[in-house]
Jmol script that loads the backbone (N, CA, C; Angstrom):
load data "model"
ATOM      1  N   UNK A   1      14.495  12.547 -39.210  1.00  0.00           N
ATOM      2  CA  UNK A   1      13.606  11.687 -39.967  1.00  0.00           C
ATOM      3  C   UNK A   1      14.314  10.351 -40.228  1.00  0.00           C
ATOM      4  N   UNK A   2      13.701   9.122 -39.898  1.00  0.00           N
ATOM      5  CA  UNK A   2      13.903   8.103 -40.220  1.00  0.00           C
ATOM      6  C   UNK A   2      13.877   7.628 -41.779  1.00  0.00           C
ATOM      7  N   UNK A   3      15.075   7.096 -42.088  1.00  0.00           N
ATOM      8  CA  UNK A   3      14.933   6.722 -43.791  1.00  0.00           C
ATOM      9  C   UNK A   3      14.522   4.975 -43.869  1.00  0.00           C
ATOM     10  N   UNK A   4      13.345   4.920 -44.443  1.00  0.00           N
ATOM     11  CA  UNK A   4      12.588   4.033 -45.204  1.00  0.00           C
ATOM     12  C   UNK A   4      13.545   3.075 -45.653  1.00  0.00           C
ATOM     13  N   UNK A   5      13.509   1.727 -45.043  1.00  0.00           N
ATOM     14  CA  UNK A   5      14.463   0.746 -45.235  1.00  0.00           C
ATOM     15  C   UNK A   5      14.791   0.253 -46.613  1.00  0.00           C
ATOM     16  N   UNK A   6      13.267   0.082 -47.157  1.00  0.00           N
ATOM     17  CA  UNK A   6      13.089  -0.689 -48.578  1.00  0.00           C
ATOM     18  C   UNK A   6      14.280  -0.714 -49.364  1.00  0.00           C
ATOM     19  N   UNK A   7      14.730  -1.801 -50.347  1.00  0.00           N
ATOM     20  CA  UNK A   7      15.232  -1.957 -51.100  1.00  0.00           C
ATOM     21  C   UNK A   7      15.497  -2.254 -52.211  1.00  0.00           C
ATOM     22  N   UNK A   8      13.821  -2.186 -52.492  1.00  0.00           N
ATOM     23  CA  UNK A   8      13.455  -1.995 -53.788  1.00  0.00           C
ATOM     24  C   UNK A   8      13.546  -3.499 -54.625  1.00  0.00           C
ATOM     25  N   UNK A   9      13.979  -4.511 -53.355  1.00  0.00           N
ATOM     26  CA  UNK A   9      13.483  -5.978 -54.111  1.00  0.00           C
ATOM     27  C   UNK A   9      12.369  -6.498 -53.176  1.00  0.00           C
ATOM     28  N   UNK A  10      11.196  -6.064 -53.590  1.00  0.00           N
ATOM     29  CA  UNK A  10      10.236  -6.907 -52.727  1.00  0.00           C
ATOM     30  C   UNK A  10       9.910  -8.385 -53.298  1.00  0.00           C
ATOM     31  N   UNK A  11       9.965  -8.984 -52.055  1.00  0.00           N
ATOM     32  CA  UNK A  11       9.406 -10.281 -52.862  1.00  0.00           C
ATOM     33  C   UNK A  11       8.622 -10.926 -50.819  1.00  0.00           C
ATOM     34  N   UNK A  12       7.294 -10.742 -51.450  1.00  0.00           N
ATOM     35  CA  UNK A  12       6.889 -11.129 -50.176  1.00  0.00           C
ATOM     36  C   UNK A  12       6.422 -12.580 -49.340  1.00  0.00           C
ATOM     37  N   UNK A  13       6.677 -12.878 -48.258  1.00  0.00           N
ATOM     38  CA  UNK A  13       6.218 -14.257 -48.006  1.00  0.00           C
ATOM     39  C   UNK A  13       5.242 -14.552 -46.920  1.00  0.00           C
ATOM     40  N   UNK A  14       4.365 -14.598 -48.151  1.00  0.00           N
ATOM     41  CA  UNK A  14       2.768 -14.534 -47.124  1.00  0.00           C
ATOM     42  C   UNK A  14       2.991 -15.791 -46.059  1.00  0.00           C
ATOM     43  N   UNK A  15       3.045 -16.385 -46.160  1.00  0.00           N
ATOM     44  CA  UNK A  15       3.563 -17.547 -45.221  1.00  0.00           C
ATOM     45  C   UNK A  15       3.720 -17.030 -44.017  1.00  0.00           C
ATOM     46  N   UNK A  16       4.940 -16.356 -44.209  1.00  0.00           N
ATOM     47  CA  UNK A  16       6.195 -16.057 -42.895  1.00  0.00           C
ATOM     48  C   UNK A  16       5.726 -14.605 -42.282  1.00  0.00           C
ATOM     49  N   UNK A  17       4.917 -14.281 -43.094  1.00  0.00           N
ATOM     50  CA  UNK A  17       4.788 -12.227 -43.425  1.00  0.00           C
ATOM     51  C   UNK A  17       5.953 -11.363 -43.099  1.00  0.00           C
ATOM     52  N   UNK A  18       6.192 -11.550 -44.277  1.00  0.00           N
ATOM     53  CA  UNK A  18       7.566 -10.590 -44.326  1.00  0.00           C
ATOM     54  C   UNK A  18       8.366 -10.354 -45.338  1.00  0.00           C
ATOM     55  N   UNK A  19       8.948  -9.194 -45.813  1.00  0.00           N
ATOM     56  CA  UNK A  19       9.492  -9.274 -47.157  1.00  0.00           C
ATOM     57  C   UNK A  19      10.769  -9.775 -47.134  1.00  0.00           C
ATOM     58  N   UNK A  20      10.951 -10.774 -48.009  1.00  0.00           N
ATOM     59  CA  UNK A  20      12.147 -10.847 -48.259  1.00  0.00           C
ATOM     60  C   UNK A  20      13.670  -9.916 -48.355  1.00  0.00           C
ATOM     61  N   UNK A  21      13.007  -8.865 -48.948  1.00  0.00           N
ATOM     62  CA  UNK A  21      14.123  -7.918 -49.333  1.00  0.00           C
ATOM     63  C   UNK A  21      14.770  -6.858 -48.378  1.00  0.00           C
ATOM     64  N   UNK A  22      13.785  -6.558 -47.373  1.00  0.00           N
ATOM     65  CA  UNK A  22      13.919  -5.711 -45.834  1.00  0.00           C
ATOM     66  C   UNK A  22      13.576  -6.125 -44.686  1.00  0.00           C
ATOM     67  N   UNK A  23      13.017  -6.883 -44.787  1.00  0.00           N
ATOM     68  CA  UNK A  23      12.655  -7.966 -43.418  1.00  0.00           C
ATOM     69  C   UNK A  23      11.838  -7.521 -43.002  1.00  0.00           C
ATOM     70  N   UNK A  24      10.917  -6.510 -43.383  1.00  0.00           N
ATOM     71  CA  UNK A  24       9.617  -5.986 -42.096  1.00  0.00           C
ATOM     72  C   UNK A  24       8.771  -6.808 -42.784  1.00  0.00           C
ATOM     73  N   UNK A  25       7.202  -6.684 -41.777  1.00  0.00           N
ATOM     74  CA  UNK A  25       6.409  -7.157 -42.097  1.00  0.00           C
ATOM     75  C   UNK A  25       5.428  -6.391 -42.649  1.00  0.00           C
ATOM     76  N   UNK A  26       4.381  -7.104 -43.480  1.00  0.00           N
ATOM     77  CA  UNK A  26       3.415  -6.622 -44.035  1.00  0.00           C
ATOM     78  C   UNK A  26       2.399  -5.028 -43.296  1.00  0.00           C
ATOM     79  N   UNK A  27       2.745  -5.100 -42.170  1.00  0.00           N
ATOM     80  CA  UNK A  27       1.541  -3.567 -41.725  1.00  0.00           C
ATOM     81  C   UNK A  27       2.871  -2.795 -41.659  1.00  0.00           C
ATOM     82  N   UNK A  28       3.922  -3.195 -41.050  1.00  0.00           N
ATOM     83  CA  UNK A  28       5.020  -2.143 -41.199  1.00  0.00           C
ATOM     84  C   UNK A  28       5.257  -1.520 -42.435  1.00  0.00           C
ATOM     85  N   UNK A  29       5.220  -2.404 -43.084  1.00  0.00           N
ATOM     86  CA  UNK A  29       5.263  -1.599 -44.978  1.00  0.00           C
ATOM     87  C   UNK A  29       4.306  -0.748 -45.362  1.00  0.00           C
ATOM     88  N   UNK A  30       2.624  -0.968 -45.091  1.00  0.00           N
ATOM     89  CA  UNK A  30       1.944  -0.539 -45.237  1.00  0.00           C
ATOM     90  C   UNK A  30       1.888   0.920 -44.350  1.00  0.00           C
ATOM     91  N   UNK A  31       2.002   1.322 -43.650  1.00  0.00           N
ATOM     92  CA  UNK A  31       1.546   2.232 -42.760  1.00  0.00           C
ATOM     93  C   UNK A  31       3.243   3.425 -42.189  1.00  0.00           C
ATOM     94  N   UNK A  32       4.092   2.719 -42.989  1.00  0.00           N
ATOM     95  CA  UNK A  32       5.674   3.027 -42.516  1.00  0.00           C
ATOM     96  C   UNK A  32       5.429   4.564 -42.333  1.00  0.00           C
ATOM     97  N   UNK A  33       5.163   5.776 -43.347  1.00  0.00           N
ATOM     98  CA  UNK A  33       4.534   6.930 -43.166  1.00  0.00           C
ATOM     99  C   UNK A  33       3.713   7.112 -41.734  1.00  0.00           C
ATOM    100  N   UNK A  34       2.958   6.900 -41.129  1.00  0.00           N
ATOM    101  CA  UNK A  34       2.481   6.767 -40.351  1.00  0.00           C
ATOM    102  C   UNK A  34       3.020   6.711 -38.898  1.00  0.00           C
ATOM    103  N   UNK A  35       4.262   6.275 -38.918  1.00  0.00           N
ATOM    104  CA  UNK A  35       4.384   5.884 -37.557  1.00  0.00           C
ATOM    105  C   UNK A  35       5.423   7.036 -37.304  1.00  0.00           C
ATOM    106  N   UNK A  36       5.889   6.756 -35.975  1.00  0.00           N
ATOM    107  CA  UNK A  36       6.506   7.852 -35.027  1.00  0.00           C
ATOM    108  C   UNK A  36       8.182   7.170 -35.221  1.00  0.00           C
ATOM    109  N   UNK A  37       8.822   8.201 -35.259  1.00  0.00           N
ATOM    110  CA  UNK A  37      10.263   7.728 -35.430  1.00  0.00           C
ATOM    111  C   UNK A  37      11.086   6.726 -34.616  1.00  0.00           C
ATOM    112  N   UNK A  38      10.499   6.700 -33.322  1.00  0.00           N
ATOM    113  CA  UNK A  38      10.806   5.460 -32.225  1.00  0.00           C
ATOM    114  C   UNK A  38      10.003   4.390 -32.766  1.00  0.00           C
ATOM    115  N   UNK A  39       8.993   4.116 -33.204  1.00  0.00           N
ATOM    116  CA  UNK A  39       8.499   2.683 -33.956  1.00  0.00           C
ATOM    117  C   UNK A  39       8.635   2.558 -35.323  1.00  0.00           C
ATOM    118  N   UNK A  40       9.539   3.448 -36.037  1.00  0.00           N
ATOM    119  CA  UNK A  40       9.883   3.133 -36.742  1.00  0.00           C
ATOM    120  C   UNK A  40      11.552   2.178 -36.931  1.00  0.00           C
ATOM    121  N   UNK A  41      12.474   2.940 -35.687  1.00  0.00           N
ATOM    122  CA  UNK A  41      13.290   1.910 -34.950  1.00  0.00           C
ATOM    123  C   UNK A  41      13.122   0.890 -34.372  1.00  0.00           C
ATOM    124  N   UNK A  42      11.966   0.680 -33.670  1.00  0.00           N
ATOM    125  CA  UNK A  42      11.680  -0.362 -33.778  1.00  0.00           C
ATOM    126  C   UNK A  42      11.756  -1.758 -34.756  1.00  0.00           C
ATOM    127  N   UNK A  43      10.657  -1.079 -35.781  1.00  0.00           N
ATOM    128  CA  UNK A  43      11.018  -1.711 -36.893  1.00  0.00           C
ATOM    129  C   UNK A  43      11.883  -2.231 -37.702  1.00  0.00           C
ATOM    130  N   UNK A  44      13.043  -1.541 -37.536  1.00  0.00           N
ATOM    131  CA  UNK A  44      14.026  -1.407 -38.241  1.00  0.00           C
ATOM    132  C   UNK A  44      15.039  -2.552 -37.576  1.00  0.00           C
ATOM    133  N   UNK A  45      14.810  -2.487 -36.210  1.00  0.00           N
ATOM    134  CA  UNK A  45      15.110  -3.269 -35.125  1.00  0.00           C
ATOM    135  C   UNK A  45      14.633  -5.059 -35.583  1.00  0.00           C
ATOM    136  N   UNK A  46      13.595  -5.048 -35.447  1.00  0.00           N
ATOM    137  CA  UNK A  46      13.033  -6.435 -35.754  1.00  0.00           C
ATOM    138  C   UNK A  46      12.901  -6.630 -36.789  1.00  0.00           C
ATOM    139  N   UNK A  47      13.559  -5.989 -37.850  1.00  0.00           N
ATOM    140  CA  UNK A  47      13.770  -6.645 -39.073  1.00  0.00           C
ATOM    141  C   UNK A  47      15.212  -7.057 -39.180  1.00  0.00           C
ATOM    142  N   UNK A  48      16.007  -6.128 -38.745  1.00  0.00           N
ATOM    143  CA  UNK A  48      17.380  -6.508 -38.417  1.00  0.00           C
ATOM    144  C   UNK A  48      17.459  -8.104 -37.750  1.00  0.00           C
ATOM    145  N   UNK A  49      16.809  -8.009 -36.581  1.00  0.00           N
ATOM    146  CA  UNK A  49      16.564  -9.264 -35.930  1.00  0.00           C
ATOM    147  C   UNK A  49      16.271 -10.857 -36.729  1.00  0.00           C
ATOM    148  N   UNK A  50      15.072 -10.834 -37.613  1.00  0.00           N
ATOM    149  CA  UNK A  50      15.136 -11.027 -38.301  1.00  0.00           C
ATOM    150  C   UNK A  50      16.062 -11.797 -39.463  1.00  0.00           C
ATOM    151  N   UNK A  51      16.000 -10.785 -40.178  1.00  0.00           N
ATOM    152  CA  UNK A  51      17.595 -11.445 -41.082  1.00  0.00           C
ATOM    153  C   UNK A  51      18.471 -11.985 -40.606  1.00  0.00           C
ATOM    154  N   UNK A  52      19.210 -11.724 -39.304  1.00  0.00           N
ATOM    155  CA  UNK A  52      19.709 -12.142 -38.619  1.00  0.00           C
ATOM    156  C   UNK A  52      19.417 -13.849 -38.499  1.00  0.00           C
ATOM    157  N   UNK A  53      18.483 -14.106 -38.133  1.00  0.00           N
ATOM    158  CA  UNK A  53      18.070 -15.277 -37.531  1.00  0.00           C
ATOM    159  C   UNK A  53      18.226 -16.386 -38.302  1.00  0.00           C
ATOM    160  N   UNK A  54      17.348 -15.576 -39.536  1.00  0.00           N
ATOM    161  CA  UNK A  54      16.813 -15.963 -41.340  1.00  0.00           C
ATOM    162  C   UNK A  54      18.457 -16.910 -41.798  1.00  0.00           C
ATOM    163  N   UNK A  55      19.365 -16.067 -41.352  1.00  0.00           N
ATOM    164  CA  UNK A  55      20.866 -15.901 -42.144  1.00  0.00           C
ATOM    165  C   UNK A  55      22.006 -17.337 -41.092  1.00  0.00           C
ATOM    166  N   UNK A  56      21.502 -17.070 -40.028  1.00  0.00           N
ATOM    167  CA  UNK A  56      21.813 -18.536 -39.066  1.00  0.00           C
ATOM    168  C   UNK A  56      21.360 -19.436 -39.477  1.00  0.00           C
ATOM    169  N   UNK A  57      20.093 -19.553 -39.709  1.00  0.00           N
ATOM    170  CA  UNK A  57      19.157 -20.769 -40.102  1.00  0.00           C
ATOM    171  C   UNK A  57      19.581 -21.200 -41.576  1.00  0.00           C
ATOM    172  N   UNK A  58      20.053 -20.337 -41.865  1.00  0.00           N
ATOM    173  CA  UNK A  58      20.856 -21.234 -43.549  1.00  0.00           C
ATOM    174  C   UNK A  58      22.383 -21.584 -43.473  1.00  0.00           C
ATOM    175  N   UNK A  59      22.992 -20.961 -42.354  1.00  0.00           N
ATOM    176  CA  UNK A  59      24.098 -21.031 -41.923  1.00  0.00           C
ATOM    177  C   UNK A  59      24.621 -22.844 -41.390  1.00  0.00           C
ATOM    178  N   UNK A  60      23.722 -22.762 -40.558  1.00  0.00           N
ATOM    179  CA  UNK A  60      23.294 -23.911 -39.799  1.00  0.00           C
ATOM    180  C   UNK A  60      22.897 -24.999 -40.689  1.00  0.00           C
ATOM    181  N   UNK A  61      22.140 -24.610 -41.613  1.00  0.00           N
ATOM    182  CA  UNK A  61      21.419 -26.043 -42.301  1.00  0.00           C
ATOM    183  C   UNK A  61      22.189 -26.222 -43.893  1.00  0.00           C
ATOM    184  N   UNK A  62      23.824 -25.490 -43.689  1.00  0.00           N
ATOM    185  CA  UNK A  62      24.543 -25.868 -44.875  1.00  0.00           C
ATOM    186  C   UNK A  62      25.483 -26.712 -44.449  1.00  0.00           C
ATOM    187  N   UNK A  63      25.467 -26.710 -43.170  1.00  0.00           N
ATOM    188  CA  UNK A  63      26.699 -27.319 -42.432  1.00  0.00           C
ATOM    189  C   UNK A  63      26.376 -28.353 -42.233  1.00  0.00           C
ATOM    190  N   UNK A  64      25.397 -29.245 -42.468  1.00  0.00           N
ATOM    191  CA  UNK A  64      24.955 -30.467 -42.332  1.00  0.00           C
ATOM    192  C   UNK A  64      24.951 -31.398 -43.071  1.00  0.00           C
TER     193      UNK A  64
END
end "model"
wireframe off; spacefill off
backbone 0.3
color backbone group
């Protein structure tokens, strides 16, 4: 069984769709129960991705 990323700080950004606090997006949160343990890696995957990116892009725009 796949364990449920959340971290219990949601703070969501309708904008971007995506929570701040775990990086998935809005149907991934909703439906997380639901899915099959390979799309739930998934998920887990492109939220990783994600933050990742999120975490360059501030990286990048402090250095300036």
């Amino acid at each position: 069984m796949i364990q449920n990323p959340c971290i219990r700080e949601c703070i969501f950004d309708y904008d971007e769709d995506y929570c701040t606090g775990c990086y998935r997006r809005l149907d991934d949160i909703w439906d997380w129960s639901g899915r099959s343990d390979s799309e739930k890696i998934e998920i887990i995957e492109r939220a990783k991705k994600l933050k990742e990116e999120l975490e360059d892009l501030e990286g990048s725009s402090s250095s300036t």
